[in-house]
C-alpha positions, 0 to 999 in steps of 0.5 A: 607665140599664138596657139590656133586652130589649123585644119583640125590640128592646133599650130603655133605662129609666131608674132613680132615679139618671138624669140626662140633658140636653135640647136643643133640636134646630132647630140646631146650637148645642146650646141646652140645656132645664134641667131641675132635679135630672137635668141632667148634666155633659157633656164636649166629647166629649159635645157632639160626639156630640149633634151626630153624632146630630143631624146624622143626625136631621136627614138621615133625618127622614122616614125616623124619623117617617114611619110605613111602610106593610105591603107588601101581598100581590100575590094571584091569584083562586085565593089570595084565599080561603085568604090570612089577609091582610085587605087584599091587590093584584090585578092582572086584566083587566076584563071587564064594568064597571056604573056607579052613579048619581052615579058614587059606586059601580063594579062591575067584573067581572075575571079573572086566569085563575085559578079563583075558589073560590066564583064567581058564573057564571064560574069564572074571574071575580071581582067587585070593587066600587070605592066612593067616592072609589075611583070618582069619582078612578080612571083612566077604565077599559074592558072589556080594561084591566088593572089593578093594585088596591091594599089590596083586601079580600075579602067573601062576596057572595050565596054568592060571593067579591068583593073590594072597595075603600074605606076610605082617605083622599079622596087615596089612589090605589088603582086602576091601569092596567098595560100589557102589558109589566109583568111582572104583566100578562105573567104574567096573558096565559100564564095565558090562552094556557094557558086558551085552548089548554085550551079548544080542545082541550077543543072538538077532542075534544068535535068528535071525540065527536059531541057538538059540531057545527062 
């Protein structure tokens, strides 16, 4: 065989004069599949090498087979714009939440105390709109819950940036609800003391001006 170079990796062609044996891999008897003209002689030093290759096979099967998913992004609302990423996470709270009929839709309004680049009213809220299976199986959600959104996209909405989420399997489970001691959750609450300290003081010298009456 010829070891190459292929796409970052190494590979292994064959070239006319291969001969190679088969087996059949559900046990350990080493059970070989003749094939004509390419079988080869193998030496007990051979078998034994066959076996440590099984035996790993067999330990790590779903590791070799199972296709591993892309971690995604964990993005704030001021991200999501400029982030190349077609599906992303978002963890907010939930501000206001309007049911569909049939239970088929959830539009949610949320804020992660960033500032949304293309917003609807508030600067500081984003909505996302959780269709299908999304809205018939996810947790029973309240205005203040956190939540944690997996494999969100974003859309352009009426001139403002949305994120939504569909397109997945009836089982998959997308939407969660996070408590105030996951980290993510805590790194959201320092963003709104920031905003709330900013707010008041904002107000304090609106007050001092004459231009906001108590």
């Amino acid at each position: 065989m010829r070891i190459l170079n292929y796409r970052l990796g190494l590979q292994g062609n064959s070239i006319p004069t291969t001969t190679f044996t088969t087996f059949k891999a559900d046990n350990m008897s080493l059970t070989e599949i003749k094939t004509p003209n390419v079988d080869c002689a193998l030496r007990p030093v051979d078998h034994e090498a066959v076996k440590q290759v099984l035996r790993y096979a067999t330990a790590h099967m779903s590791s070799l087979f199972t296709p591993q998913q892309k971690q995604r992004p964990l993005l704030k609302t001021s991200e999501i714009m400029q982030h190349t990423d077609n599906f992303f996470n978002y963890v907010g709270m939930v501000t206001t939440i309007h049911r569909g009929f049939n239970n088929d839709r959830i539009n949610i309004n949320m804020t992660d105390y960033t500032k949304n680049p293309k917003p609807y009213i508030n600067p500081y809220s984003i909505q996302c709109t959780l269709w299908d299976n999304h809205a018939k199986n996810c947790p029973f959600i309240q205005v203040g819950d956190y939540l944690l959104l997996e494999n969100v996209s974003k859309k352009i909405h009426n001139n403002s940036l949305t994120i939504n989420l569909h397109r997945s399997k009836p089982e998959d489970q997308f939407v969660h609800k996070l408590n105030t001691e996951d980290i993510r959750v805590q790194e959201l609450l320092k963003r709104k003391a920031s905003a709330v300290v900013g707010q008041n003081a904002g107000r304090a010298s609106s007050i001092r001006s004459g231009k906001l009456s108590t």
